[in-house]
C-alpha positions in Angstrom: 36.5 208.4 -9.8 35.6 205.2 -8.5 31.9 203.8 -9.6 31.0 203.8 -5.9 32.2 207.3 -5.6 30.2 208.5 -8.3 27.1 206.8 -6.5 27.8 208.9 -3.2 28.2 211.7 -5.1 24.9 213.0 -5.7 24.1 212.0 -2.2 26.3 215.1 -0.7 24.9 218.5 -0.6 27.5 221.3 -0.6 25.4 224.0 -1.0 26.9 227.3 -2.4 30.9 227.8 -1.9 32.1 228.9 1.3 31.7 233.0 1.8 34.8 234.8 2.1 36.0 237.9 3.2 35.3 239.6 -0.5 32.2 237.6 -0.5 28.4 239.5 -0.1 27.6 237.0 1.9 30.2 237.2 4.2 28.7 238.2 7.7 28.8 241.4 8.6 30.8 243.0 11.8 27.7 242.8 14.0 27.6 239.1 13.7 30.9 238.4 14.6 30.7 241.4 17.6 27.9 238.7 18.9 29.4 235.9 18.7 32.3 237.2 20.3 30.1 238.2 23.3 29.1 234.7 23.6 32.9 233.8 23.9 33.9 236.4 26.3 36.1 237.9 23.9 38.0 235.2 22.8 36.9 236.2 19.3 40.6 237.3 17.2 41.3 239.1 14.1 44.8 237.9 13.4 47.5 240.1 12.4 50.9 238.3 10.2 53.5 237.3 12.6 56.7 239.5 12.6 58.8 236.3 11.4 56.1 236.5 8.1 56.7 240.3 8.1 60.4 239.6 8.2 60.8 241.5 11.1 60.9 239.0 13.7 64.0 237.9 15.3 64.8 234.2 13.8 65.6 232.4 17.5 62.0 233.5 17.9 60.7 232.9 14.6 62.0 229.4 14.4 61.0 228.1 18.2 57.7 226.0 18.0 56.2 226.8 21.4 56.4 230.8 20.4 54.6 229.6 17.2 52.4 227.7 19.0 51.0 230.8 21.2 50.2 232.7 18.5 46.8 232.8 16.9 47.8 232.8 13.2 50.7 231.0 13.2 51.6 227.3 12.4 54.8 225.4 12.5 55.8 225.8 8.7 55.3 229.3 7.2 54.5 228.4 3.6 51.2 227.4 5.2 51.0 231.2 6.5 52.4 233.0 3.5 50.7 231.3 0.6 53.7 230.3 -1.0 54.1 232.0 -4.7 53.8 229.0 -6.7 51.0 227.9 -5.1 48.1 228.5 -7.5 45.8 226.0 -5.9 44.7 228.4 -3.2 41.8 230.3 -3.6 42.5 234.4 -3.7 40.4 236.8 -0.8 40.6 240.3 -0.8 43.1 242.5 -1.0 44.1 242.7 2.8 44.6 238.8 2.9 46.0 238.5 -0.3 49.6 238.0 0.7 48.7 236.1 3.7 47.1 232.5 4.2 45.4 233.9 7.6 42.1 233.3 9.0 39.9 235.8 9.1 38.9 234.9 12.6 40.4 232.9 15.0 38.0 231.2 17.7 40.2 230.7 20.8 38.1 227.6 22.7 39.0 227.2 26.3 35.6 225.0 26.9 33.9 222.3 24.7 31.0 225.0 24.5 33.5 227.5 22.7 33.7 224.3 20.0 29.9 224.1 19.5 29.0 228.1 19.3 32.3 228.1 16.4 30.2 224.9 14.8 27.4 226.1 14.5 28.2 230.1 13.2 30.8 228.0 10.6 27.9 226.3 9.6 25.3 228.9 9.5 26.9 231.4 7.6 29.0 228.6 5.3 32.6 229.9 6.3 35.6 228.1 5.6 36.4 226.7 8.9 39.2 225.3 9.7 40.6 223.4 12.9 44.3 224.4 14.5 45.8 222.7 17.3 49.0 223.3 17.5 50.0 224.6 13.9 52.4 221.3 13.6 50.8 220.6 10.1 53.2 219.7 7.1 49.7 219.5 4.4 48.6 223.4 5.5 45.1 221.7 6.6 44.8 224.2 9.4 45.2 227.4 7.7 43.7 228.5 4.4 42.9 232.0 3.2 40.0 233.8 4.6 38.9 230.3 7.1 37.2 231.3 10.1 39.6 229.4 12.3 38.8 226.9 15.3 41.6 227.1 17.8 41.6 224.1 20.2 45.5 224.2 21.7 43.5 225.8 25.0 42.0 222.5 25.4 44.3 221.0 27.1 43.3 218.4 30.6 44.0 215.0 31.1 43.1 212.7 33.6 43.6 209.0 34.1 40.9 206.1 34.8 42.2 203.1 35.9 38.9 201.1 34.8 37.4 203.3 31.7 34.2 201.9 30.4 33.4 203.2 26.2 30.1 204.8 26.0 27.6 202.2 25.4 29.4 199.5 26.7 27.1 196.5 27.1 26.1 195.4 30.7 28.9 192.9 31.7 31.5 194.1 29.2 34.4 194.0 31.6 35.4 195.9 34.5 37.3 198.8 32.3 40.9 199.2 31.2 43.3 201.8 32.0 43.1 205.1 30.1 44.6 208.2 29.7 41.9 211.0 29.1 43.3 214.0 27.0 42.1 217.2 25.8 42.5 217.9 21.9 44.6 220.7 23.2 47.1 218.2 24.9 50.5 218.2 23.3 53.0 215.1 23.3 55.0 216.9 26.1 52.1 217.0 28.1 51.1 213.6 26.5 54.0 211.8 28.2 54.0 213.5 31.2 51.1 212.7 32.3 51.4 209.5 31.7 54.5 209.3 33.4 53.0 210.6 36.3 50.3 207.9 36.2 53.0 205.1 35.5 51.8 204.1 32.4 53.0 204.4 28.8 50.4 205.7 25.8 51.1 206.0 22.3 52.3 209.4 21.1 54.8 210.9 18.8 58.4 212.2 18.8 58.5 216.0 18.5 57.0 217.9 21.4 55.0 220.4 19.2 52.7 217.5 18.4 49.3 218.3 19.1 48.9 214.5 20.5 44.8 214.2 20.5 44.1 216.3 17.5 45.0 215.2 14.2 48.3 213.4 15.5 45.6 210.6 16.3 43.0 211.1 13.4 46.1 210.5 11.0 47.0 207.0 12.6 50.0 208.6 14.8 53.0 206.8 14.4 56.1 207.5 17.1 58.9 205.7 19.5 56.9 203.8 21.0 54.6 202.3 17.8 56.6 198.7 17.4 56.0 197.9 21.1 51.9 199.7 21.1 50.8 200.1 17.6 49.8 203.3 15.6 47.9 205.8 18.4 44.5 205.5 16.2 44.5 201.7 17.1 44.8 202.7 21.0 41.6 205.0 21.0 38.9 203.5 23.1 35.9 206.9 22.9 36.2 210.1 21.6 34.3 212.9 22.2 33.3 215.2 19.3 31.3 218.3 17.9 29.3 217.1 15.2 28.2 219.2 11.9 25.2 220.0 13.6 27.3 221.2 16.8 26.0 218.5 18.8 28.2 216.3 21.7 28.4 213.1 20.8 30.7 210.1 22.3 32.2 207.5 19.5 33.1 204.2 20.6 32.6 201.0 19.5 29.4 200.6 21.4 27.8 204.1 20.5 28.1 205.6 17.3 30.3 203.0 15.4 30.4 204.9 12.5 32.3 207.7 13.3 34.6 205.9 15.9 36.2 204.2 13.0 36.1 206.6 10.9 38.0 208.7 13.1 40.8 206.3 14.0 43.0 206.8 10.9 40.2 208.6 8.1 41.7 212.2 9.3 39.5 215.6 9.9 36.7 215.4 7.8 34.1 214.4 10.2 34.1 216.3 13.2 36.0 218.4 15.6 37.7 216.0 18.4 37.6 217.5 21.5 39.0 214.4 23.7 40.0 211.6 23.5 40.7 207.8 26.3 43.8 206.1 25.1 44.2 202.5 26.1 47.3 202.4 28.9 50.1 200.1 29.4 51.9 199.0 31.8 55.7 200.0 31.0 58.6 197.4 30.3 61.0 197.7 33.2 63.6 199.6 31.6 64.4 201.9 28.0 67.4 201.7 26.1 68.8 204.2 23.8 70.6 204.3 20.8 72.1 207.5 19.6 74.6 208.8 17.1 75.9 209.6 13.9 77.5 208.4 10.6 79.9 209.8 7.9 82.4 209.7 5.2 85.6 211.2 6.4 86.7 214.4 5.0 89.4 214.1 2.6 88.4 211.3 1.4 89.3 210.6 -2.7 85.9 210.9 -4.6 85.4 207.6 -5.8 86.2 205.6 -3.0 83.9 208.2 -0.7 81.0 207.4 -2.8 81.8 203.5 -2.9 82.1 203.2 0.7 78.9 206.0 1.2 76.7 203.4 -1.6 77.8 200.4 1.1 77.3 202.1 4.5 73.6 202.8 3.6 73.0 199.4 2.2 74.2 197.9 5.3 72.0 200.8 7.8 68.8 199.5 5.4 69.7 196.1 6.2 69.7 196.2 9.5 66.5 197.7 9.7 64.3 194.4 9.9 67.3 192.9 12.0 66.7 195.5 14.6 62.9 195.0 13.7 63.2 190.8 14.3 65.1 191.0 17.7 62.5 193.5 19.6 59.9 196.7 19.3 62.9 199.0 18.4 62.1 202.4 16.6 63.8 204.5 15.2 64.7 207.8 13.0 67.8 208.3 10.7 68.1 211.5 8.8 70.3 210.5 5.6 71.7 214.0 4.3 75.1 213.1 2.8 77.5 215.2 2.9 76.7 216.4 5.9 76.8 213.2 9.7 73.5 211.1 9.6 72.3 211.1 12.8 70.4 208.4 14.2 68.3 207.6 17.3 66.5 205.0 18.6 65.0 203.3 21.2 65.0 199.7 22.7 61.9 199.7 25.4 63.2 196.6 27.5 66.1 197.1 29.9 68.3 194.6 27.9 71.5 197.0 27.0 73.4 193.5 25.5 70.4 193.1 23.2 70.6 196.4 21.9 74.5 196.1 21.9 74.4 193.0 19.8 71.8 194.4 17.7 73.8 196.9 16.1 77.0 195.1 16.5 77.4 194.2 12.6 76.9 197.7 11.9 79.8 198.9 13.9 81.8 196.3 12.3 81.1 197.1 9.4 82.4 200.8 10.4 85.2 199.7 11.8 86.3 197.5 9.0 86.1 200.5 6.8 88.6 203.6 6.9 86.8 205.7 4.2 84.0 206.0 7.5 83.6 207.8 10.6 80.8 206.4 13.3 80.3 207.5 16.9 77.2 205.5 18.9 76.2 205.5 22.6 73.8 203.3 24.6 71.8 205.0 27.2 69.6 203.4 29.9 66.8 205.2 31.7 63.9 203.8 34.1 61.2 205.1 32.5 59.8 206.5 29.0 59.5 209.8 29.8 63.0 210.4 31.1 64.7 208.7 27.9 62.3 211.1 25.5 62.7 214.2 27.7 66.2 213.7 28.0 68.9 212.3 25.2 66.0 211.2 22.6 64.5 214.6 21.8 68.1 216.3 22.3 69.3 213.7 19.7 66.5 215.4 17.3 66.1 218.7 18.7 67.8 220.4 15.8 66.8 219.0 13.2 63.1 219.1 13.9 63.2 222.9 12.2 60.1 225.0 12.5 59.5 228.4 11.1 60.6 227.5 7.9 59.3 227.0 3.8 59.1 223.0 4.3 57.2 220.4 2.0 57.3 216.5 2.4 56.6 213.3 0.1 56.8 210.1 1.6 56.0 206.3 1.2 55.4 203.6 3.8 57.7 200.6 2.3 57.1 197.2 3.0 58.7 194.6 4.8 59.0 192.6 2.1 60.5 195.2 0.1 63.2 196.4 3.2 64.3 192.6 2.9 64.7 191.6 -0.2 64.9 195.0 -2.2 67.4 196.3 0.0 70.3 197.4 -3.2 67.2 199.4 -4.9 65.9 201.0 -1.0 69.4 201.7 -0.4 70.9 203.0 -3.7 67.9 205.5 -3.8 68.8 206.8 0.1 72.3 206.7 -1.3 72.0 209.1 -4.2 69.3 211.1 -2.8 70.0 214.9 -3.7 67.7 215.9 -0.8 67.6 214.5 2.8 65.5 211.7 3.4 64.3 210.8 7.1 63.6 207.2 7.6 61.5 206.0 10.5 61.5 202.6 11.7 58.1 203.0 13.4 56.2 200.0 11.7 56.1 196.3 12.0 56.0 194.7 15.5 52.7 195.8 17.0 52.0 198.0 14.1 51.3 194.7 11.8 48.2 193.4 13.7 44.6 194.5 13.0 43.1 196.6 15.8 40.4 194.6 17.8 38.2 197.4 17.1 37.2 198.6 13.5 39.9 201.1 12.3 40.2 203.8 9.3 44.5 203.3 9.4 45.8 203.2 6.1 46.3 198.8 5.6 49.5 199.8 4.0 51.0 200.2 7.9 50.2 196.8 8.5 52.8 195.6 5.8 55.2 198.1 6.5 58.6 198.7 8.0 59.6 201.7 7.4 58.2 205.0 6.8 60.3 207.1 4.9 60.1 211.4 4.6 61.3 213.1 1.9 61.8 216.8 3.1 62.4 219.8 0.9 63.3 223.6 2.1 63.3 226.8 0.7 65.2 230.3 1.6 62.1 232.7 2.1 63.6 235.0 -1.1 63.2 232.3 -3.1 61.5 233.2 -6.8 58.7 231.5 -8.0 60.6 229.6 -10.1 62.3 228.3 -7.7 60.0 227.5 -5.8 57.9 225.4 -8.5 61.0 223.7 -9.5 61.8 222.1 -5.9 57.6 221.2 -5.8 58.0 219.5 -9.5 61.4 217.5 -7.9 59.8 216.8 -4.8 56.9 214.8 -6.9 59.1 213.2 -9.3 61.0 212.0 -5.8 58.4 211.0 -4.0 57.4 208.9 -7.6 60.3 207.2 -7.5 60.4 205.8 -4.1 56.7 204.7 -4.7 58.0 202.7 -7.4 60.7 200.8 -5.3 58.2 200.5 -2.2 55.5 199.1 -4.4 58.1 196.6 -6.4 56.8 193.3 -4.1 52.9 193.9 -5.6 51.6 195.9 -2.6 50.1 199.1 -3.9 51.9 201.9 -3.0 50.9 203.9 0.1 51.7 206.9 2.6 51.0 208.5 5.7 48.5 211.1 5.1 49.7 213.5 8.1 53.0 213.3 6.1 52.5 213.4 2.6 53.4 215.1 -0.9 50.6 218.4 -0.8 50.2 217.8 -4.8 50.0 214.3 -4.5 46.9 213.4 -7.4 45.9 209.5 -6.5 45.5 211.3 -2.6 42.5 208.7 -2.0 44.2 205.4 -2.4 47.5 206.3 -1.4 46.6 208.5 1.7 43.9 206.0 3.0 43.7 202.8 1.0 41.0 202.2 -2.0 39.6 199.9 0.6 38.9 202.0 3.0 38.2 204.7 1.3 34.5 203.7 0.2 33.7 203.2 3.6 35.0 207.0 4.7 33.0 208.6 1.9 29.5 206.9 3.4 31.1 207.9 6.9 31.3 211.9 5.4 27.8 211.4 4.3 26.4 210.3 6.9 28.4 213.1 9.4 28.8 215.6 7.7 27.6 215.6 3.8 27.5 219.5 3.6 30.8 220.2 4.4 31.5 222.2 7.2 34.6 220.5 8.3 36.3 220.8 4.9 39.9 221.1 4.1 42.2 220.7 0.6 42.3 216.7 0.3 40.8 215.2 3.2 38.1 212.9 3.0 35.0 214.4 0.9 36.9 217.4 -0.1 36.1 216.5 -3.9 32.1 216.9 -3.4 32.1 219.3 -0.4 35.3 221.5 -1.5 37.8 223.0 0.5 
């Protein structure tokens, strides 16, 4: 612990530990039968999904908008289960044991559904929690026995050609486009109605995303982050329940504080209920790139590896090529033996620069017998028919939900892309485990927001972003289980150690991140910025009631 962390430290005031089902001081049944008057009934008790049972039919199980609709659910399943090597969570009682379900599920329709939840969380110390759309790869929504804010019903948007911030001065400017969206909205919606506004907003790749929830209060990276920069940078107000279930706006101009805080330092501080993203005016065309990668079948063992060793050295070196020549991004998932698939997107309506772009590439393919590469270039008019169309198909299947999934992850720098690229590559290369690398940094990315901003600073020295998923059949024994964790860590070590080779410290996405990552603080959010969010907690929030396992606070406040 840091020596300023140990000086805020006194300065919280937990109080006793959250009640619990098992717990005396759990409310009683007549409590929650009033509150759920004063929702109109929109009060649940959640019951395990089928798919948890094992009774559910796995196209179901494993579609993200079924998971989405239901009121226990979230994308991943270990976060519904309680995975059996998990010993970090805290046991209820015996009905709950074998689940990580809410107790209660508040399903919020109007901001005043978010203030009454607020406010019983905090008056009765439950463990509340906040669920948008379940699409959560740290189990921050769900935990055992939470009393569970549900906000996916939140869900307008609306567009303001000249939005003013709250407390704007007097002669500020005549406003800026924004795009107004619930915490509800998703990035389907996101994008749509955007479209339908003409303009282009920062958002993320897989439609699942809850876009204005914690998509946003991560940093948000996605497609269109090179040309835009991270989604956190784009926020000009939010609005937000406070601890003391009050409305308040955060801007700049009113309530500084917890504006910044919110734009990258993650859920601690309050529950989001909208938020005005800048706008932009959209380049005049988008080009896509889409395809996939192999070594042929057949080929003799030691020539496959040699030529599989040089084919990923030259994909990581083109990375800051495509990077230098315009906003590309990108997402490659390397998982040898099986075709890499790639796609990426160009958002200018220059198909010879993209063609010229990745011409070395498919030289280098050619010129090589041992490989097998197939790559198209699409044009489309706007951003929301190249997502909707060939982009997501490109990654439709391999963004899996309903499964046992964990990730570790680094963001790498530039530097290190450039002139580390043998190390990058030969760790890509020999990966026993798919890795999913993003090019969603430099470009706009690099530049500090004109506004104060929580992002991690490791994403304005990054290129790449780079997941490092692990899976798990649902049978799996504990063993098992604990033995993929202990690899992932080790993994997720070892990549740190390349990423950080140039003297940046190492750093990560903290939507995106190992869950038993132990430096979380520095890491997840920067040692420099973390000071700053610890006197934002205490200032917002310094009893905990937005809690959750490593998020700001969370080692004062618990989780």
């Amino acid at each position: 612990m840091s020596v300023v962390q140990q000086v805020l430290a006194p300065l919280f005031q937990p109080g006793s530990p959250y009640c619990l089902p098992s717990h005396p001081c759990f409310p009683p049944p007549s409590a929650f039968a009033a509150l759920n008057s004063s929702l109109t009934g929109r009060l649940i008790v959640p019951e395990p999904t089928a798919c948890v049972a094992g009774e559910g039919a796995p196209s179901l199980c494993e579609d993200a908008e079924w998971r989405v609709q239901q009121p226990g659910a979230v994308q991943f399943i270990n976060f519904e289960t309680g995975w059996q090597s998990d010993n970090t969570t805290v046991p209820v009682d015996e009905d709950h044991s074998r689940h990580r379900l809410p107790s209660y599920v508040v399903q919020a329709t109007h901001v005043d559904d978010v203030q009454r939840a607020v406010a019983f969380a905090a008056a009765h110390r439950l463990r509340l929690r906040i669920k948008n759309t379940g699409h959560d790869y740290l189990g921050r929504s769900s935990a055992h026995g939470s009393f569970t804010l549900w906000t996916t019903g939140l869900n307008s948007t609306a567009f303001h050609p000249a939005f003013v911030p709250e407390g704007a001065p007097t002669g500020y400017d005549d406003g800026e486009p924004a795009l107004v969206v619930g915490s509800g909205v998703r990035v389907k919606q996101l994008y749509e109605a955007a479209d339908q506004a003409g303009v282009i907003v920062p958002g993320g790749v897989s439609a699942s995303v809850g876009a204005a929830g914690g998509f946003v209060l991560g940093g948000g990276h996605g497609p269109l982050a090179p040309l835009l920069g991270l989604a956190a940078d784009h926020v000009l107000e939010f609005t937000v329940v406070t601890s003391n279930a009050t409305i308040v706006k955060a801007s700049p101009f009113s309530n500084p504080s917890l504006f910044k805080a919110l734009r990258g330092g993650g859920p601690a501080f309050g529950v989001v209920t909208e938020v005005a993203l800048r706008a932009h005016t959209p380049p005049k065309g988008f080009v896509g790139i889409f395809g996939t990668f192999k070594i042929k079948y057949g080929v003799e063992k030691s020539v496959a590896d040699e030529a599989w060793k040089g084919l990923i050295q030259e994909w990581v070196a083109l990375q800051p090529k495509v990077s230098d020549a315009g906003p590309f991004a990108g997402y490659t998932y390397v998982r040898r033996p099986l075709a890499v698939p790639f796609a990426y997107v160009l958002p200018s309506d220059d198909l010879d620069l993209a063609k010229s772009t990745f011409q070395s590439f498919i030289t280098h393919a050619d010129n090589d017998p041992s490989v097998e590469l197939n790559i198209s270039f699409a044009e489309e008019k706007t951003w929301h028919a190249m997502w909707a169309g060939q982009f997501e198909a490109a990654l439709f299947d391999l963004d899996e939900v309903g499964i046992n999934l964990l990730l570790g992850g680094r963001l790498v720098p530039e530097d290190v892309v450039r002139h580390n690229t043998t190390d990058l590559a030969d760790f890509l290369s020999q990966s026993k485990t798919p890795a999913i690398v993003h090019l969603v940094a430099g470009g706009a990315v690099k530049n500090d927001p004109y506004y104060p901003s929580s992002v991690n600073p490791r994403w304005r020295t990054a290129l790449l972003h780079i997941d490092l998923p692990v899976s798990w059949p649902r049978d799996s024994p504990p063993a098992s289980i604990h033995a993929m964790e202990s690899y992932l860590t080790q993994h997720t070590l070892a990549l740190g150690k390349i990423a950080s080779a140039g003297g940046i410290p190492e750093g990560a996405y903290s939507s995106e991140a190992n869950y038993h990552e132990k430096e979380w603080q520095g890491t997840w959010y920067g040692e420099e910025n973390y000071q700053s969010l610890l006197e934002a907690k205490r200032e917002w929030d310094p009893q905990g009631v937005f809690s959750g396992r490593k998020v700001v606070g969370s080692e004062f406040v618990g989780h």
